[in-house]
Steps between C-alpha positions, in 0.01 A plus 500: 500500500748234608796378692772306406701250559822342446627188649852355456474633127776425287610565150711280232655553175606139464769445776547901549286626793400845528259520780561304812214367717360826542223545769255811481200613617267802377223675671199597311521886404852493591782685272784243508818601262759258405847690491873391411739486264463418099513107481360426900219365356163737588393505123498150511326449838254781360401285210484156669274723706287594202552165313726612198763258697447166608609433846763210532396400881290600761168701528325836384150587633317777358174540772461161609588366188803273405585693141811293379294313253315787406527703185578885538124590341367290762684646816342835508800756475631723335829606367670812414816461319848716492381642152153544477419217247230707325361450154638766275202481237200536767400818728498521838158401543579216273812390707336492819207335401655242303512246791114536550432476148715133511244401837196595247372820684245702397611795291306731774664272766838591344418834475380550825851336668706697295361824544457440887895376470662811262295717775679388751870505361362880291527350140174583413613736272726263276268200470524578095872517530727245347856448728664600285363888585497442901803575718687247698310557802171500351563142310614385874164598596317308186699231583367503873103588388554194300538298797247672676224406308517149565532556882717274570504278840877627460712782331833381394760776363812412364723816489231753370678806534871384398479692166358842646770755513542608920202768563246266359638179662454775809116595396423177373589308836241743679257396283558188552476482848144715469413249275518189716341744810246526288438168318608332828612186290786267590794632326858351445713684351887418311796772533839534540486836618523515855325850526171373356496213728536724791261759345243269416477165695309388805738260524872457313612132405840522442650251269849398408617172295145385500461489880318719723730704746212698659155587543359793657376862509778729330587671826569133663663389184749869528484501888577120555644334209546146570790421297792681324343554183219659584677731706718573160205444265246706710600929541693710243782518594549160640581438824871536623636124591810447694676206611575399858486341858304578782778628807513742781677777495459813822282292650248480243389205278471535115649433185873548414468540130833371258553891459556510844158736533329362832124554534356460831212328516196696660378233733557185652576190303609144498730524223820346634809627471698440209229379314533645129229694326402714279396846563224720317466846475174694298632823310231681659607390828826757517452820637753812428544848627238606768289174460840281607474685884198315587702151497681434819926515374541158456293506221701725314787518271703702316519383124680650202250644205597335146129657320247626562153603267197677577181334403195718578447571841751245627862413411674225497869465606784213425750473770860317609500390854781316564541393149148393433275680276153582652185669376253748727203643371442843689218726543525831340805638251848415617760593179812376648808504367733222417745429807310653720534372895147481631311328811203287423240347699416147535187391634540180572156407683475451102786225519431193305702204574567171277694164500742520286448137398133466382462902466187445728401781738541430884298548779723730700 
């Protein structure tokens, strides 16, 4: 088992840079997932990481360890890649043993990892198969065994379960997660999908452009996003972002939004007047019907329904208020029809606030 390490790392294609100076750090055991959007640079940092790229600047430890002039067989990880990678022409037991046959292991050493391995992910019963006659999830989980058998200081996964249709992405995550309780290795892990960040990280690193926007636990990253794109990037649906100033109106301090929507803010502050901002709202942070009575009446508004769809047990609703188009996630069914008039909710001990300027969150 290992931590690691990244200091001031950056990566160069020539004179195009795709990761900035990032700085990291990486508890032993820990579950860290790298999320953002195609092209922000996580599959790269994930393979400086495991040695398949070479790092431009700056340093990677792996333990205590400086690894940037070491060669991936020499680091101690391993990788499982976005599709699988296995050899058509060998069985299971072949494919997951292949590695230890390579590091000259005993053939009762071999088989003694990989049946001890296919126990724990239940392939026991296909060790004679070829892929070819295993399902999607089940050459996921060869994939994985063949990483396990080398235990690895660290397990590196680079968008495992992008090709799984959604109810085995679903199952496949928990296993995942059992896995690492489990193996208790260090784990970092590549998506863009926001839900399996938030489903399966100990900590989120949030990426964008090659630089690191946040890091934190997934309710700090949804709670208290520190900048406007995780706010946006982080929660389906994103969060609701208007423009405005901070102004007094009744006697109360708060944000005068472009729309003309002013939203009181819940407590003191030192914002001054005037200054401009932007204001955040979570879809899941709008109340209607019954649940909207438990805000005080400044926090709520009457709004104009444009859609609305029922998804499960919740529903989510697209609104006008005062010409701007808004999203609320709701608890339970609410079918509403087009043009209705209703009265939402806001909590806004939920507010998030931003400077307009450097889209940085603000103390408030």
């Amino acid at each position: 088992m290992a931590r690691v390490e990244l200091e001031k790392v950056f990566k160069r294609y020539g004179s195009f840079e795709t990761v900035h100076g990032i700085d990291l750090a990486i508890k032993d055991n820990e579950f860290v997932v790298l999320v953002g959007p195609s092209g922000c640079g996580k599959s790269t940092i994930l393979r400086m990481i495991a040695g398949l790229e070479e790092i431009s600047d700056g340093t990677m430890r792996i333990g205590d360890r400086v690894v940037n002039d070491i060669d991936p067989k020499s680091r101690n990880v391993a990788m499982v890649f976005q599709n699988y990678a296995l050899y058509p022409h060998k069985n299971v037991f072949d494919n997951m043993g292949f590695s230890l046959k390579m590091a000259g292991l005993s053939r009762n050493e071999i088989k003694e990892k990989v049946e001890q391995a296919a126990k724990v992910l239940e392939l026991t019963p296909y060790l004679d198969r070829k892929p070819a006659a295993l399902s999607g999830g089940q050459r996921q989980r060869v994939a994985m065994g063949r990483a396990i058998v080398r235990d690895p200081d660290v397990f590196l996964f680079d968008e495992p379960l992008s090709n799984l249709d959604a109810q085995l992405r679903t199952q496949m995550r928990m296993e995942l997660k059992k896995l690492h309780i489990k193996m208790k290795t260090t784990t970092i892990y590549v998506t863009h999908d926001q839900v399996e960040a938030m489903t399966l990280a100990d900590r989120i690193v949030v990426i964008k452009d090659g630089t690191i926007h946040q890091v934190g636990t997934p309710i700090e990253v949804f709670e208290k996003p520190k900048t406007v794109f995780v706010a946006k990037f982080i929660g389906n649906p994103p969060t609701n972002i208007m423009a405005g100033q901070v102004a007094e109106q009744g006697g109360a301090k708060g944000i005068l939004c472009e729309n003309g929507m002013f939203l009181p803010f819940p407590h003191e502050t030192a914002l001054e007047i005037g200054r401009k901002v932007l204001a955040g709202i979570r879809p899941d942070a709008i109340a209607a019907e019954e649940a909207v009575n438990k805000f005080s009446p400044a926090w709520q508004y009457d709004v104009q329904v444009l859609f609305s769809e029922i998804v499960g047990g919740q529903s989510l609703l697209e609104f006008d208020i005062n010409g701007t188009s808004m999203v609320a996630e709701l608890d339970g069914r609410h079918k509403v029809d087009p043009g209705t008039t209703l009265k939402l909710g806001f909590d806004l001990d939920r507010l998030f606030v931003f400077d307009p300027e450097t889209n940085l969150a603000l103390d408030w």
